[in-house]
FISE-708784 format. One record per residue: residue number from 1; x, y, z of N, C-alpha, C, O in turn. Coordinates in pm, 1 decimal, padded with zeros to 6 digits. Layout:
{atom NUM {X Y Z} {X Y Z} {X Y Z} {X Y Z}},
...
//
This chain:
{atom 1 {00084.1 -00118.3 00000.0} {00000.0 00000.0 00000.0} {00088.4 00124.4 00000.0} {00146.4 00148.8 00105.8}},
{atom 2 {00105.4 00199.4 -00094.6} {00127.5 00319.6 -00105.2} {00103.2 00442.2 -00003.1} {-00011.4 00483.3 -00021.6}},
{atom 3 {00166.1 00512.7 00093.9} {00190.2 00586.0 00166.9} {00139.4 00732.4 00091.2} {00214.6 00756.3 -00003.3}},
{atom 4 {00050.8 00818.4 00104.5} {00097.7 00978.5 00043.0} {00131.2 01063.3 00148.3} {00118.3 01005.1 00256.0}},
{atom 5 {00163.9 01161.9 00157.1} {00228.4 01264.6 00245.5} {00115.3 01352.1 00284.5} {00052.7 01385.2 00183.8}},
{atom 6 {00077.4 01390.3 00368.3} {-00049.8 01483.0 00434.7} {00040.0 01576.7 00489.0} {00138.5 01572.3 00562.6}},
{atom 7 {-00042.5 01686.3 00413.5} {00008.4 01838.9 00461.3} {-00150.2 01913.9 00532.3} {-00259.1 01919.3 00475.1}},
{atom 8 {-00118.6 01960.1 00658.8} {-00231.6 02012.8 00726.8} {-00173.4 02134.9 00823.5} {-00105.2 02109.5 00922.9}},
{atom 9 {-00213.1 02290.3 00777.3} {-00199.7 02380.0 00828.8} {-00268.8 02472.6 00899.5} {-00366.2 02498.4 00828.7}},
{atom 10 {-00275.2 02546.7 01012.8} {-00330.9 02664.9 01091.8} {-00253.9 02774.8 01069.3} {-00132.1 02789.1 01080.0}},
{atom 11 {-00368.9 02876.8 01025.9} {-00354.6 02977.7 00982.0} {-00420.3 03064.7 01033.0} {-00536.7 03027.6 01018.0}},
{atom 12 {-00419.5 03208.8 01112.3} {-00480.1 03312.7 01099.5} {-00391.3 03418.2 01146.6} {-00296.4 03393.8 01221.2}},
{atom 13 {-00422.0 03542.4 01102.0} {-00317.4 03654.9 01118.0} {-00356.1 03705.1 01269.7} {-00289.5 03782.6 01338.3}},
{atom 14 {-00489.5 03637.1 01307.8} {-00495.2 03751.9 01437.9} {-00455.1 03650.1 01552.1} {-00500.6 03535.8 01546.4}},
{atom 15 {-00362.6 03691.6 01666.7} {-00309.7 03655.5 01776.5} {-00376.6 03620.0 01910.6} {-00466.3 03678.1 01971.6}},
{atom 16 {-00310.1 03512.5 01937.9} {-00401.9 03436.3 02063.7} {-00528.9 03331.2 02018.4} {-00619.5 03303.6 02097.0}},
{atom 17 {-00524.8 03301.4 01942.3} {-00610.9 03256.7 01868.6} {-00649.4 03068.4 01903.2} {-00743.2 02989.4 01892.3}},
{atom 18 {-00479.9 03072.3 01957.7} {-00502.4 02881.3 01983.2} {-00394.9 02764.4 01873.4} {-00366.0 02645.4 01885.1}},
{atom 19 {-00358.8 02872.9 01767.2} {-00304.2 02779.2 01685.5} {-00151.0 02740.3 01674.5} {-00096.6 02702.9 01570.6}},
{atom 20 {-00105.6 02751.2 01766.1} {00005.9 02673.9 01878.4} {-00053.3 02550.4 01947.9} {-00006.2 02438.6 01926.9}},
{atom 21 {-00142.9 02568.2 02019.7} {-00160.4 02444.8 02102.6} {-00293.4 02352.1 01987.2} {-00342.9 02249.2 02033.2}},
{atom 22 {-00318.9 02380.1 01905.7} {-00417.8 02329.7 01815.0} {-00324.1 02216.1 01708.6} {-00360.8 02117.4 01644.9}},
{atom 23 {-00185.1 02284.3 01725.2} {-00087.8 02248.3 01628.2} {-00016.2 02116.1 01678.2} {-00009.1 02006.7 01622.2}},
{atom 24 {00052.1 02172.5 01841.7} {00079.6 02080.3 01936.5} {-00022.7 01938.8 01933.9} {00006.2 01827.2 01890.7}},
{atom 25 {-00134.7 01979.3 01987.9} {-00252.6 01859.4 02021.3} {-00240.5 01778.7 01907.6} {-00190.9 01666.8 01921.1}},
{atom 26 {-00297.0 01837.3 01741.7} {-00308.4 01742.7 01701.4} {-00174.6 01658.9 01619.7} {-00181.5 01540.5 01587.0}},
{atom 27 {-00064.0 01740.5 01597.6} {00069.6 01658.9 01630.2} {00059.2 01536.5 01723.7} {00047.2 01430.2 01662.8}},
{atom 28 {00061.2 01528.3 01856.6} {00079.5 01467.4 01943.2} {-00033.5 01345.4 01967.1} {-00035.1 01245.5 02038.9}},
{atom 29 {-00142.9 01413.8 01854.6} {-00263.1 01277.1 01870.1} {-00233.8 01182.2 01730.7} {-00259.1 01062.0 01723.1}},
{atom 30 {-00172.9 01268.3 01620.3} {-00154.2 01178.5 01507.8} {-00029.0 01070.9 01538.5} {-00026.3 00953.8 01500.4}},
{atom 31 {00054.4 01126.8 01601.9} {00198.6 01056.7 01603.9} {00159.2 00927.9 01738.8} {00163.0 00805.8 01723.5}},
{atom 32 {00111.6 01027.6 01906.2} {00119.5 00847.0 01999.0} {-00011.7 00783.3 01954.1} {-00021.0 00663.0 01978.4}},
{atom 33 {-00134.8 00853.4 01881.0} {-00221.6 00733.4 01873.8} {-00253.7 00690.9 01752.9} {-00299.2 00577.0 01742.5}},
{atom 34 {-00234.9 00781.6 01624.2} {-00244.3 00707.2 01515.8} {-00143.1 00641.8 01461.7} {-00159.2 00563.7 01367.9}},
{atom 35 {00022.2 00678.2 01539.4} {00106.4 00615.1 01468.7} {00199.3 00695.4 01366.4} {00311.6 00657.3 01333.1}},
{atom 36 {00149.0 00789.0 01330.1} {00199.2 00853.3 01244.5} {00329.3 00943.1 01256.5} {00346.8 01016.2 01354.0}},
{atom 37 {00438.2 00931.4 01130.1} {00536.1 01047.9 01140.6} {00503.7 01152.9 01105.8} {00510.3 01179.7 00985.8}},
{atom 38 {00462.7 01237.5 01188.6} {00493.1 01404.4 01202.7} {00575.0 01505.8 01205.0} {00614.1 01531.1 01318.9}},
{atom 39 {00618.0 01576.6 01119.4} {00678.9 01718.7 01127.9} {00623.9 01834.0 01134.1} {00530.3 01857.0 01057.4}},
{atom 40 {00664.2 01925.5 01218.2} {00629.8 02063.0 01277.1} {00658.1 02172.6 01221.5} {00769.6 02165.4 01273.2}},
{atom 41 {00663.4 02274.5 01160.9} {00775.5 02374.5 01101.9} {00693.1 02514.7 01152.5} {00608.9 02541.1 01066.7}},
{atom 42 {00690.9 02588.9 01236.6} {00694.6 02670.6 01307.4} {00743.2 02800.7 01236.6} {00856.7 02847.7 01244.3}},
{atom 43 {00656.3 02841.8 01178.8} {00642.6 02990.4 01086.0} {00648.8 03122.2 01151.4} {00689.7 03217.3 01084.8}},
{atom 44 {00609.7 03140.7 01285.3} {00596.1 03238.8 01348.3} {00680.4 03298.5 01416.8} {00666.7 03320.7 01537.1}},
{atom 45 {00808.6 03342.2 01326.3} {00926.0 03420.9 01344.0} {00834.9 03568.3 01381.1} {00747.1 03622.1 01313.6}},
{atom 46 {00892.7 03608.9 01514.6} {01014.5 03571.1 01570.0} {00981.4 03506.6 01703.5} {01078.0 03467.6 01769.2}},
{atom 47 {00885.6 03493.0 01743.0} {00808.6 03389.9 01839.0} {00892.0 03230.9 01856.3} {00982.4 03178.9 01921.6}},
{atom 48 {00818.0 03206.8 01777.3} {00911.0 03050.6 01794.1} {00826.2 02972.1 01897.4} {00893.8 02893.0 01963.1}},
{atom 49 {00695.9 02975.1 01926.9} {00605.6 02964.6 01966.0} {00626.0 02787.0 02041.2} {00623.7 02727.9 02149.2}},
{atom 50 {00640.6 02770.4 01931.4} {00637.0 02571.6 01942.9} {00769.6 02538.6 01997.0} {00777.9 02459.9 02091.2}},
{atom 51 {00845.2 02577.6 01959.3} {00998.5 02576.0 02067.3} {01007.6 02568.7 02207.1} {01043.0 02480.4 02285.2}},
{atom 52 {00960.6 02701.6 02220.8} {00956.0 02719.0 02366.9} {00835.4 02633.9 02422.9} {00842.5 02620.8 02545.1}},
{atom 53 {00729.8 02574.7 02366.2} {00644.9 02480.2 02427.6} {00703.1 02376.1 02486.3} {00686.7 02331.1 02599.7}},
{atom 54 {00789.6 02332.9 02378.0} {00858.4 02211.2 02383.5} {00932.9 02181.2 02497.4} {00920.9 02089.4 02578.5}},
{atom 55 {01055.3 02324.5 02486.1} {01133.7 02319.2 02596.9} {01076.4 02315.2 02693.1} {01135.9 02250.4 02779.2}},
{atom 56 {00937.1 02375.4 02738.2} {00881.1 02409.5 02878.1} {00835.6 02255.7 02907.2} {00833.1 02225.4 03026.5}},
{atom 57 {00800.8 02159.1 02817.8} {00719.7 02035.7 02838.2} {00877.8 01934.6 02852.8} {00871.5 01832.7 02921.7}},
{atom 58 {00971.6 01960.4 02805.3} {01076.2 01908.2 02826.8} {01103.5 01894.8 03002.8} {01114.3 01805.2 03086.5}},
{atom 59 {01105.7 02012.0 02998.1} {01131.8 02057.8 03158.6} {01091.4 01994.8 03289.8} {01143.6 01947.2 03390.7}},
{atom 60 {00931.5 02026.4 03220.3} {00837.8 01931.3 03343.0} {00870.8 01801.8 03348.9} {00916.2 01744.4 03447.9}},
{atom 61 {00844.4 01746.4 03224.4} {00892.1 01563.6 03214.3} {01012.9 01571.4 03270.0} {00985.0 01543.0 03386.4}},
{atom 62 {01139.7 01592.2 03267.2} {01262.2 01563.0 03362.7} {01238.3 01594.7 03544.2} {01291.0 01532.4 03636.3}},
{atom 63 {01142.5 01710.4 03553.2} {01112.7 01715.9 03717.6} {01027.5 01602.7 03763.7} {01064.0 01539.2 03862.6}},
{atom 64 {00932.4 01575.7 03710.1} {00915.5 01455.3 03750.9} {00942.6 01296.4 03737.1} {00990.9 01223.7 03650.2}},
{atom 65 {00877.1 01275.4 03890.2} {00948.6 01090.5 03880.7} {00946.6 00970.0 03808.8} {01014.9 00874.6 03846.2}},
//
């Protein structure tokens, strides 16, 4: 069976909107429950929005046991 590549983007110019953690969530639901390889690419220079999510979720997971 032939594989195709799925491209799926959030978009809007106005701020606070959600589409960081809209981006996060469904990343994180395609990849531990459907399985799927996911890539991220984080447009919102100079923010960097998804970076610093990361690092902050990095963080917590090492403080705890």
């Amino acid at each position: 069976m032939k594989k195709e590549t799925l491209f799926v983007a959030f978009s809007t110019q106005k701020g606070g909107m959600g589409k960081t953690a809209v981006t996060v969530l469904t990343a994180s639901y395609l990849h531990y429950v459907k399985d799927y390889r996911v890539a991220i690419l984080d447009c919102d220079f100079p923010q960097h929005s998804i970076v610093k999510e990361r690092k902050r979720d990095e963080g917590l997971i090492r403080v705890c046991p």
